[in-house]
C-alpha positions as protocol buffer text, in pm:
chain_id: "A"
residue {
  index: 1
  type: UNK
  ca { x: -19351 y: 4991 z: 3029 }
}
residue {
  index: 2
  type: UNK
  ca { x: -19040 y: 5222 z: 2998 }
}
residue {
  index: 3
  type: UNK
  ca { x: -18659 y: 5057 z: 2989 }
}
residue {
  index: 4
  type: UNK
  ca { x: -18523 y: 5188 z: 3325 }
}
residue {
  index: 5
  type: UNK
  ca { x: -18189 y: 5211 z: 3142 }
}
residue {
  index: 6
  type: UNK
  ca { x: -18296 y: 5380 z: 2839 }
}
residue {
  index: 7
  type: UNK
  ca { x: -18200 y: 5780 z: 2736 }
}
residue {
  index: 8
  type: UNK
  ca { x: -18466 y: 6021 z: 2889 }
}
residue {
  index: 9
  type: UNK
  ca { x: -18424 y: 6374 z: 2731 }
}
residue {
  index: 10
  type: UNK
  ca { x: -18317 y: 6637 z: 2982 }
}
residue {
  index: 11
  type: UNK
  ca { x: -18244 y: 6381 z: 3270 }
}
residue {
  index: 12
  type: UNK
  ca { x: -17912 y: 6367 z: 3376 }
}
residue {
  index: 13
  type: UNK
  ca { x: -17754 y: 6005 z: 3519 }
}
residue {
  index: 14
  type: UNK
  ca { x: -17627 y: 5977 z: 3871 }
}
residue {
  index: 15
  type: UNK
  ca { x: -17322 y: 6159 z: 3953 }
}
residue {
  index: 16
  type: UNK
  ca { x: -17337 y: 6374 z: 3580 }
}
residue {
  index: 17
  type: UNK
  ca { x: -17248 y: 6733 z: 3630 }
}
residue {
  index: 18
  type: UNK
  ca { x: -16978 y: 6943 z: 3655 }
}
residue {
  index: 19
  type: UNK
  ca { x: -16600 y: 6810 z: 3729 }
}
residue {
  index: 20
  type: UNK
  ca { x: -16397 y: 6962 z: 3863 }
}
residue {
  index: 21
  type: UNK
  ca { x: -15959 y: 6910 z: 3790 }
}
residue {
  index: 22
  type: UNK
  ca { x: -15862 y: 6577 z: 3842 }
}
residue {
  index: 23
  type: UNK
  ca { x: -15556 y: 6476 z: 4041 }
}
residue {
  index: 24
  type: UNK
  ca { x: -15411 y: 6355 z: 3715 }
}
residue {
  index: 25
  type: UNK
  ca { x: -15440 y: 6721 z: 3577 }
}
residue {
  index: 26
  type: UNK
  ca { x: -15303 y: 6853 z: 3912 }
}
residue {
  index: 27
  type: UNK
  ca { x: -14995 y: 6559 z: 3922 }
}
residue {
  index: 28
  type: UNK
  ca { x: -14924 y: 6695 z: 3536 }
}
residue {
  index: 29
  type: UNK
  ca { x: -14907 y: 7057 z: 3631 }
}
residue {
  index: 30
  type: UNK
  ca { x: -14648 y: 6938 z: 3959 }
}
residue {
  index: 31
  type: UNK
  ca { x: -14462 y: 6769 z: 3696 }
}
residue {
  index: 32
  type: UNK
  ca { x: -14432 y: 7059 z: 3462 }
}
residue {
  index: 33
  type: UNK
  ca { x: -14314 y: 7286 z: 3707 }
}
residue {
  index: 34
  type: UNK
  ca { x: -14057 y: 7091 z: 3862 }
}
residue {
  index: 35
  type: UNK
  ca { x: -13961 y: 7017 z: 3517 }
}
residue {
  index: 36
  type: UNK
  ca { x: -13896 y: 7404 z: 3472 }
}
residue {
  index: 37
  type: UNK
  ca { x: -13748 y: 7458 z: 3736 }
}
residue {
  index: 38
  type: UNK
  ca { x: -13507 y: 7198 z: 3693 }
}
residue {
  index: 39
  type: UNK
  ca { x: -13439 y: 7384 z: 3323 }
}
residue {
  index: 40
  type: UNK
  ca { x: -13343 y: 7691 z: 3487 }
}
residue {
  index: 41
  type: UNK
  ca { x: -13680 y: 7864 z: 3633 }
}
residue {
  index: 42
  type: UNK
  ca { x: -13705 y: 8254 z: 3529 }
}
residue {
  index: 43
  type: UNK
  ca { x: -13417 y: 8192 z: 3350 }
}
residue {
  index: 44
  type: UNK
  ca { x: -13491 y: 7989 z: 3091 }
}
residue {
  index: 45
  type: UNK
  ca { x: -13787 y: 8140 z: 3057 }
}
residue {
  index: 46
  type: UNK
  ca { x: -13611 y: 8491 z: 2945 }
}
residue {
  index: 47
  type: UNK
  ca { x: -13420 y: 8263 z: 2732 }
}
residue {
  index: 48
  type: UNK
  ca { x: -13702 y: 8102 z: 2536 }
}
residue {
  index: 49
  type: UNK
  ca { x: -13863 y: 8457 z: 2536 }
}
residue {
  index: 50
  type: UNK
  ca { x: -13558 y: 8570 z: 2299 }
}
residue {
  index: 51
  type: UNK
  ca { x: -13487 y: 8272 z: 2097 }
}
residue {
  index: 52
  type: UNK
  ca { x: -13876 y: 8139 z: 2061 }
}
residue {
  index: 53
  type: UNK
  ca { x: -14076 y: 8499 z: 2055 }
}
residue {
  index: 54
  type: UNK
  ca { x: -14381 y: 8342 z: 1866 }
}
residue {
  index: 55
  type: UNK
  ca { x: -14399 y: 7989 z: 2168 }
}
residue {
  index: 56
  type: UNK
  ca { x: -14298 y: 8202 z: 2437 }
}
residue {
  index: 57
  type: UNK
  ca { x: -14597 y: 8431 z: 2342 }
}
residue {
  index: 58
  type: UNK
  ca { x: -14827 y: 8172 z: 2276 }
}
residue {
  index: 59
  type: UNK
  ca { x: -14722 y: 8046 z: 2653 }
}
residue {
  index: 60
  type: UNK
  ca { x: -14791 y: 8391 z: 2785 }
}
residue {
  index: 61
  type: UNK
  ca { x: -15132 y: 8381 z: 2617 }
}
residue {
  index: 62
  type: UNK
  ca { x: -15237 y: 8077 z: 2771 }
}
residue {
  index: 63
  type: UNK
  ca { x: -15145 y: 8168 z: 3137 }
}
residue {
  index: 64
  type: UNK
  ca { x: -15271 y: 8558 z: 3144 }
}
residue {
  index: 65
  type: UNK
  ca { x: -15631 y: 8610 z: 3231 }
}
residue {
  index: 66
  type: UNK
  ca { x: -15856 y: 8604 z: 2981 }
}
residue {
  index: 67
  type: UNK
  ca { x: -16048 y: 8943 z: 3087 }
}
residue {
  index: 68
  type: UNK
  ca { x: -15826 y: 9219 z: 3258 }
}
residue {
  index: 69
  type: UNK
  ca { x: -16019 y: 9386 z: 3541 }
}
residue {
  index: 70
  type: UNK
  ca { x: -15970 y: 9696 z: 3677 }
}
residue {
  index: 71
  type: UNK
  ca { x: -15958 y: 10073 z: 3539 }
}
residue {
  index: 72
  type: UNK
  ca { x: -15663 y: 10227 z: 3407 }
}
residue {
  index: 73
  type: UNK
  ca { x: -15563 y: 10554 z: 3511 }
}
residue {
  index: 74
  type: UNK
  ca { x: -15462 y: 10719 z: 3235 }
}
residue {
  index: 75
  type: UNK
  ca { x: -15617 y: 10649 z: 2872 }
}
residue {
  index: 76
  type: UNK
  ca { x: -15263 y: 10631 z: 2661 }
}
residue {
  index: 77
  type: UNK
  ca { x: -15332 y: 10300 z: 2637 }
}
residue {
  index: 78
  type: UNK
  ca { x: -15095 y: 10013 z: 2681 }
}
residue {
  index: 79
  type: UNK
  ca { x: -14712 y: 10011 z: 2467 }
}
residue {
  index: 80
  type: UNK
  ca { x: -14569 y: 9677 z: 2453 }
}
residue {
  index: 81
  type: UNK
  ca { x: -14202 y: 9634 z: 2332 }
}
residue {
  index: 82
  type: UNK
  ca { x: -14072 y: 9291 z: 2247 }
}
residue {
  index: 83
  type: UNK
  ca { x: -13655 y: 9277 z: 2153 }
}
residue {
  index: 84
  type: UNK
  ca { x: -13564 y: 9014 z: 1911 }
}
residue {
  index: 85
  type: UNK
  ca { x: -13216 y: 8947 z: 1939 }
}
């Protein structure tokens, strides 16, 4: 006779799957934004931008889409300049 609570291989539990964001995860993004906006907004954005290049970049990698869709219309490619003051 097989333990009704024991580990089949393959079988998922009750209510095991995918989850989706929790409210804490959305309550901790409302936080952080209010938070920045309180700092300055745009801002103090541009301002971390010059004296924190490397963080603000990291930032900027974290919030851009990982795949760019879309065709370009000319193949020159892309120039980014970054100004360290």
């Amino acid at each position: 006779m097989e333990n009704p609570g024991k580990f089949k291989k393959g079988v998922k539990k009750p209510n095991q799957g995918k989850r989706g964001p929790g409210k804490l995860t959305k309550e901790l993004k409302d936080m952080i934004l209010c938070a920045l906006d309180d700092a300055g907004g745009v801002g103090y954005l541009v301002n971390q931008a010059h004296e924190k290049p490397a963080a603000f970049l990291a930032l900027v990698g974290k919030v851009l889409p990982l795949q760019v869709k879309g065709e370009l219309e000319h193949s020159g490619g892309i120039t980014v300049n970054i100004k360290h003051f």
